[in-house]
N, C-alpha and C positions, 0 to 999 in steps of 0.2 A: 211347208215354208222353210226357207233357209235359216241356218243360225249362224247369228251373227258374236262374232268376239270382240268384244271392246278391248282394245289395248290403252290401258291408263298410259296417260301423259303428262309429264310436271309442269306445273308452273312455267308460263312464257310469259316475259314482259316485252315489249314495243322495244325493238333493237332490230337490228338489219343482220338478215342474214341468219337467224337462228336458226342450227341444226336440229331436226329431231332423225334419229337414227334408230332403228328398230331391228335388233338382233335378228342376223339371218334372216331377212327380208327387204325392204324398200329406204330406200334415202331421199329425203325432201327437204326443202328446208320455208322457212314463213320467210315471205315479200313484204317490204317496207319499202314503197314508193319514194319516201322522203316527202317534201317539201314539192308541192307543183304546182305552178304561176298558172293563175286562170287565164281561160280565151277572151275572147270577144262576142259582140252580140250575133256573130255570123257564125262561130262553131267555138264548141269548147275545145280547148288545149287534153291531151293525150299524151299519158307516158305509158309507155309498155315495157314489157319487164320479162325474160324467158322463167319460166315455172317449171322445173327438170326431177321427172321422177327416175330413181333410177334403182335395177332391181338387182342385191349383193347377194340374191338365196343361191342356193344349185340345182330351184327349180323355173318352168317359165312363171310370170306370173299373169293375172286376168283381171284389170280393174274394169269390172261392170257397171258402176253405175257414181255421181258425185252429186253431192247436194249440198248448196248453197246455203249462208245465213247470216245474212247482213244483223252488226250492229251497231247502225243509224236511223235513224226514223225515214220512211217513206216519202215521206213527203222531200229529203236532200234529194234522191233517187230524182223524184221524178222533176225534179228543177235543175236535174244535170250533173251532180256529183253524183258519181258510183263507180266502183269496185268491180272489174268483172274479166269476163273471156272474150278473145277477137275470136273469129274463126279460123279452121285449121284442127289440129287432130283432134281437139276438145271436142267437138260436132261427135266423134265416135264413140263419147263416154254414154250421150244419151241415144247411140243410136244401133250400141253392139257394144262388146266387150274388147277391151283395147288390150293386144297382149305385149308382154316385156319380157324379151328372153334373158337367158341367164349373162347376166354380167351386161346387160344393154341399159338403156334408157329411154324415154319419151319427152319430147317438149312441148309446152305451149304457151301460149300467150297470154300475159294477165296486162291487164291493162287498167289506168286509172282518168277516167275522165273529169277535168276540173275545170268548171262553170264559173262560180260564184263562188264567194268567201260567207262559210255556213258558219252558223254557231259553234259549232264543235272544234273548226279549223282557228275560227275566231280567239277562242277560247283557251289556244296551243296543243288541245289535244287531239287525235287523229281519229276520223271513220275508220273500223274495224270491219271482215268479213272473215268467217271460220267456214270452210271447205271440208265438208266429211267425205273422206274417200272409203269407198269398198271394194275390197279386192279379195282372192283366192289364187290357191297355188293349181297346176293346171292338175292336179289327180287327187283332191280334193272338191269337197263341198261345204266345207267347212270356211264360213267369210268372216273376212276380217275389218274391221273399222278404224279407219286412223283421219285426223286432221290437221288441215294445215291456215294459217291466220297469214291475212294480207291486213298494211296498214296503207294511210294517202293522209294526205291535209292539202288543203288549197292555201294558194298562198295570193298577195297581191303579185301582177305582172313586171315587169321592169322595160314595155315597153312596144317589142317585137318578140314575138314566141312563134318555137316551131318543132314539128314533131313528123316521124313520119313510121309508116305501120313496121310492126313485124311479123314476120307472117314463119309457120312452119308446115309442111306437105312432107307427107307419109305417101309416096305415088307407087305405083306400077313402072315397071322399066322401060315402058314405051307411055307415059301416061301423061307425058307433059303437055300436051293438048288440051288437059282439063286444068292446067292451074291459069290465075288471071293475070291478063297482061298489064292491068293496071297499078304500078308499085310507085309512090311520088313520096317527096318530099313538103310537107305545108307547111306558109309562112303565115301566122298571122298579123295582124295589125290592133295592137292593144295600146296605143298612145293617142294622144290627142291630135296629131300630125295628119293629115294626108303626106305618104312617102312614097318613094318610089325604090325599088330595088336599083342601084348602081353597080353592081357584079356578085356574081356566084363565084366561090370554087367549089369544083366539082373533082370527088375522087371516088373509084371502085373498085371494089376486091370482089375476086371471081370472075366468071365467063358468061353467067348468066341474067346479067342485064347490063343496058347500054344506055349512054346519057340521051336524052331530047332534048326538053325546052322548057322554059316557065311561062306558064298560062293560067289565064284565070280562073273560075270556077266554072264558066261556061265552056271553057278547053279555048278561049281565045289565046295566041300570044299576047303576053302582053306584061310590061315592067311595074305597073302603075298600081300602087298598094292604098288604098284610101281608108279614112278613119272605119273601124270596124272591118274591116274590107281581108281576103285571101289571097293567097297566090298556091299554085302547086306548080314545083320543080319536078317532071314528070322522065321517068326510066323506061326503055323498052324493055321489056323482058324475051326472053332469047336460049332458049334451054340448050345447052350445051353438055352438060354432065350433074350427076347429084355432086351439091356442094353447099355450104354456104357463099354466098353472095351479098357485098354492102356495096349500099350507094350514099354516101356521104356528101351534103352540103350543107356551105356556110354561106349567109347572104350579111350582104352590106348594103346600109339603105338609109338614105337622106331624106329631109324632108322637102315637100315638093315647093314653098316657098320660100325657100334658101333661108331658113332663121341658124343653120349650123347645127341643126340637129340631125344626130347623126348613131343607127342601132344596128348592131350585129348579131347574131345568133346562128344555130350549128345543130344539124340532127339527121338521123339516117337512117335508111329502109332497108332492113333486113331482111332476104328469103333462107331459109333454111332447107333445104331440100333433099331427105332422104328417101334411098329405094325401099321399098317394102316387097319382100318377098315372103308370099303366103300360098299356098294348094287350096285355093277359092276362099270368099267372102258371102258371109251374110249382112244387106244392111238393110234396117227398117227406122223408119220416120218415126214412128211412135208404139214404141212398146210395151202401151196400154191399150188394152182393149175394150169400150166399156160399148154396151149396149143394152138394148131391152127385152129380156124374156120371148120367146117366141120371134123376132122381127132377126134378119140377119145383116152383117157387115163385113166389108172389103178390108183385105191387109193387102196393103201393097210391099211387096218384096223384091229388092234390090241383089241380083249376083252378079258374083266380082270375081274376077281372073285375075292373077299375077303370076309371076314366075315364067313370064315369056313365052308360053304355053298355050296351047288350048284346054280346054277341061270339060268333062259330060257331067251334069247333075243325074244322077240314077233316080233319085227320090226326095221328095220333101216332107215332113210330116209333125206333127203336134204330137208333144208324147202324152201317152194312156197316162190315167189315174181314177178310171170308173166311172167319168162323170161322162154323162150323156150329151155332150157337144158334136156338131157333128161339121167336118169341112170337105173340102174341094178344092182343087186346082180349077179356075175359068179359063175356058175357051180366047185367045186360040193356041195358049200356050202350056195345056194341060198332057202332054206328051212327052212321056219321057223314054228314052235320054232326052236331056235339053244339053243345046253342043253351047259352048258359052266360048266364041274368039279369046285367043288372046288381046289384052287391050280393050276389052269391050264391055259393057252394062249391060246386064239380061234382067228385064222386069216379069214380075210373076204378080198375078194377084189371086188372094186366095179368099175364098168365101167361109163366114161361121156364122153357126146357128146354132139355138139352145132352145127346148120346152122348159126346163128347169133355170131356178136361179143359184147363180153360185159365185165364186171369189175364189180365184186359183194362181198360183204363180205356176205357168209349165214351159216347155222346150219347145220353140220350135225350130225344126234341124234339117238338114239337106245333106245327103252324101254325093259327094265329089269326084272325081276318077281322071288321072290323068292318060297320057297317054301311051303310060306303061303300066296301064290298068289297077296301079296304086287308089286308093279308096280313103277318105278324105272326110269325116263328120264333122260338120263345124253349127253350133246352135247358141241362139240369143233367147236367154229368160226373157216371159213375157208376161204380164198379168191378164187374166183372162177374166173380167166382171161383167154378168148377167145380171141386169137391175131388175127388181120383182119388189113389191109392194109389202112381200110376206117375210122381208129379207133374206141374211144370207145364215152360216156359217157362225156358230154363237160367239167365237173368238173371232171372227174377221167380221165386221158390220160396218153397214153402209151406211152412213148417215149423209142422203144427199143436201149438197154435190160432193161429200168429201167420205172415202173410204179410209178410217181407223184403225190401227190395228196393230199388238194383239190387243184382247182384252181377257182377263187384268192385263197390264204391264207389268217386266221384269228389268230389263235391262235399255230398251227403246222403245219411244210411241215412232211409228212412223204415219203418217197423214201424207194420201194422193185426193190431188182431184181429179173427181170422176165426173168435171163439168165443158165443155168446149168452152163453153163461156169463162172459165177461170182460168186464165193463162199465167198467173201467179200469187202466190199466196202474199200478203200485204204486211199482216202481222198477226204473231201465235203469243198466246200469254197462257202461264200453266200457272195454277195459284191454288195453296194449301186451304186448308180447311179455316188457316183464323185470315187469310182476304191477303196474304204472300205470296210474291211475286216468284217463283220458285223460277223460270224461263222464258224468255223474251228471243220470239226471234223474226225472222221472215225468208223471203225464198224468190227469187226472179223466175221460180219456175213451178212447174205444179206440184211437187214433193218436199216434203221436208222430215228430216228425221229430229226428235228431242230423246235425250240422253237422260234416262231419269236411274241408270246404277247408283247413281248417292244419294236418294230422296229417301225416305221412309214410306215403311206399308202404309195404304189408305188410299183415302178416297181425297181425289184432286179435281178441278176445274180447268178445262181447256176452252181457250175462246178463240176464234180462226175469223179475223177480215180479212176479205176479199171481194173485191169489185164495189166495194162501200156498204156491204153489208155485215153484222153480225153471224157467227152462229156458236154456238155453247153447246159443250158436251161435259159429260159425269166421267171421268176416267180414272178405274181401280189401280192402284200399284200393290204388287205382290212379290216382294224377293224372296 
C-alpha cells in the first residue's frame, strides 16, 4: 500500500478566494460560488467557476486520484442543488494520473448547480464540499493529501437567468477533432411572463468559435421564450490554434403581451484549449478491478499518442508482487510492437484471473518508443480485488459491497465500493464509543477517504448508505 502524508491545514472560514499554499509544492485556492439565482422548472441555472492547480516545486508533480465530500444532506443533491465537476481534464483524475510540470498548472471546471431555494440557502448559510487531493512528486512514492472547500447558496431569481459552459481540453496537436462542437449560451425564463428575446449582443475573443443563432431546446430558430421556457444562443466551434476563446452574450427581452415588462442578463462560454505534449498515454475507465475468485475479467485499455509522432508500445504488463493472478493481452490485438499513429486511440483489452483471493493495489505499465527508439514507461495504480467467501488480507477486508481499509486505522479509513450496483456512496457516519458524531460525510462517487489523525485510540462505528440501504461496521483506531 501506499503511504499517505497528511499535510495539516488551518482553519478556513467561508470567504472567496482563500489561499492555501503549501511550501515547495502546489497552490490552490477554495471556490465560493457566491450567491446563484435559481432556474426554472425546465433546467436549473449553472455557474461555473475555473479551479487552477498549479505546481511551485522543481519537481513534476502526479495527482492520482480526488475524492469528493459533500456537506449537505442527499436528499438537496438529488432535488438539484450540488456542488460539483463539468467534464474536461477532471475525467483524468479518475481515469489516470494527471501530471503538472514544474512551474505549469492544470484547470478545471467547478460548477454550481441551483434549482430550488433549500433550507441551508434559506437559512443565509451556504452547501459546502471538501475535495481531497492526492498527489506525488514524479521520483517519489511517497503521497501526499491536501484539500480544498467549494461554497454555493441559491438564491431567489430576478427574473431572466443565464449561463453558459466552461469547458477546458488538454489535447493532442492535431486532436481537435475530438473536442465538441457544441458550446451555447442559455437563457432562461424564471418570471411570470411569456417573453420574447428582442436582440442579443454578441462578442468574441479568439479564433476558435463563431457566432450562429438562438434556437430552442429542440435546435429550432426561434426568439419566443415562454413561462418556464429556454433558449440556447449557440457558437460554432472552429479550431484554429490552442488558446482561450469567449463567446459573450447579453439578451434583452420583453414581455410577449406588451405589459412593459422588460429583463436583461449577460453570460459566456468559455473554451480553454491547451496542447499537451506527452511520449504516449495510458487511459482506463475504471481502475478498480473487482471480481470473483476463480471466474476472469476484461480491462479495457485506452493508448494515446501525442507529440506529433507515431510511437510502438514494446509491452504491457501488471507488476509482480507473488501473488498468483494471472493475464493476457486478447486477440486481435495481442502483438507486439503495437504502432499507435499519431493522433490516434489504440484500444487493448486485457484478460485477469485469479484461483486465490486477495486485495492488492499494483502497476499496470506499457513501454513506449518513439521514433528515435527513446523508450517511454508510463503506468496507472490499479486495485486489484478477488472476492472469496474466506476473505482477504487481515488489514485490507472486504465487507461486501464495500472494501475498508487499513484495519486498525492511523491516519485514514478509506472505503471503496466493490459493487456495480453502487455508483455512490449516500452518506458515512463515524461515531465514538459514548453514540458521537465524530464524521459525517458522502461521496458522488464510489470512494471516499475519512481523516481520523485527530481522533483518539479505540474502537469506533462506521455506518455507510447507499442505494437505501444500511451497512455497519467495528473500526479500530491505533496512532
Amino acid at each position: 500500500m501506499f503511504r499517505i502524508a497528511r499535510l495539516f491545514l488551518p482553519i478556513l472560514c467561508i470567504c472567496i478566494m482563500t489561499v492555501s499554499i503549501y511550501a515547495n509544492s502546489i497552490i490552490f485556492h477554495d471556490i465560493d460560488f457566491g450567491d446563484v439565482p435559481v432556474g426554472n422548472d425546465s433546467i436549473p441555472n449553472i455557474k461555473m467557476l475555473s479551479f487552477i492547480i498549479t505546481n511551485i516545486s522543481d519537481k513534476r508533480v502526479l495527482i492520482e486520484h480526488m475524492v469528493e465530500s459533500d456537506h449537505y444532506p442527499h436528499e438537496i443533491a438529488i432535488k438539484g442543488n450540488k456542488i460539483g465537476f463539468s467534464p474536461g481534464p477532471i475525467l483524468r483524475y479518475f481515469n489516470g494520473p494527471l501530471e503538472i510540470g514544474v512551474n505549469s498548472e492544470v484547470r478545471m471546471n467547478a460548477y454550481y448547480q441551483s434549482n430550488f431555494l433549500d433550507d441551508i440557502s434559506l437559512s443565509g448559510s451556504k452547501l459546502g464540499k471538501t475535495v481531497y487531493i492526492y498527489y506525488r512528486f514524479e521520483d517519489e512514492e511517497f503521497y501526499y493529501e491536501d484539500s480544498v472547500k467549494f461554497y454555493a447558496r441559491s438564491v431567489p431569481s430576478n427574473g431572466i437567468e443565464s449561463f453558459g459552459f466552461k469547458y477546458s481540453f488538454y489535447a493532442c496537436e492535431n486532436d481537435s477533432k475530438f473536442i465538441s462542437d457544441d458550446f451555447s449560451v442559455t437563457v432562461l425564463n424564471t418570471s411570470e411572463y411569456d417573453l420574447k428575446i428582442d436582440s442579443v449582443q454578441v462578442s468574441i475573443e479568439g479564433k476558435n468559435i463563431k457566432e450562429n443563432n438562438l434556437t430552442d431546446k429542440y435546435g429550432n430558430i426561434s426568439n419566443l421564450l415562454p413561462i418556464n421556457g429556454l433558449l440556447r444562443y449557440k457558437f460554432d466551434y472552429n479550431f484554429m490554434n490552442f488558446e482561450k476563446s469567449v463567446g459573450r452574450v447579453k439578451f434583452f427581452s420583453s414581455d410577449v403581451a406588451g405589459l412593459g415588462k422588460t429583463f436583461t442578463t449577460i453570460d459566456s462560454t468559455i473554451v480553454h484549449l491547451d496542447v499537451s505534449q506527452s511520449d504516449g498515454k495510458l487511459y482506463l475507465v475504471n481502475r478498480r478491478i473487482t471480481f470473483n475468485q476463480g471466474e476472469k475479467v476484461n480491462i479495457p485499455l485506452r493508448l494515446l499518442s501525442c507529440n506529433n509522432q507515431d510511437y510502438f508500445v514494446d509491452t504491457i504488463y501488471i507488476s509482480e508482487d507473488g501473488l498468483p493472478e494471472s493475464y493476457r493481452i486478447l486477440p486481435p490485438n495481442d502483438k507486439f510492437p503495437i504502432r499507435i499513429n499519431s493522433d490516434s486511440i489504440y484500444y487493448v483489452d486485457i484478460e485477469i484471473d485469479s484461483d486465490i483471493s486477495f486485495v492488492r493495489e499494483k502497476k499496470l505499465c506499457a513501454i513506449f518508443r518513439n521514433s528515435n527508439g527513446d523508450l517511454y514507461e508510463r503506468c496507472l495504480d490499479i486495485l486489484i480485488a478477488v472476492l472469496s467467501p474466506s476473505g482477504v488480507n487481515e488489514n485490507e477486508i472486504i465487507d461486501k459491497p464495500f472494501l475498508i481499509y487499513p484495519r486498525p486505522a492511523s491516519d485514514v479509513i478509506r472505503i471503496k465500493s466493490l459493487s456495480e450496483r453502487i455508483q455512490q456512496i449516500d452518506l458515512v457516519q463515524l461515531y465514538d464509543l459514548f453514540g458521537n458524531i465524530v464524521f459525517r460525510g458522502n461521496s458522488e462517487f464510489t470512494e471516499l477517504s475519512i481523516p481520523v489523525n485527530n481522533l483518539s485510540n479505540g474502537m469506533y462505528f462506521l455506518q455507510i448508505i447507499a442505494q437505501g440501504q444500511a451497512y455497519n461496521f467495528k473500526i479500530p483506531i491505533n496512532r
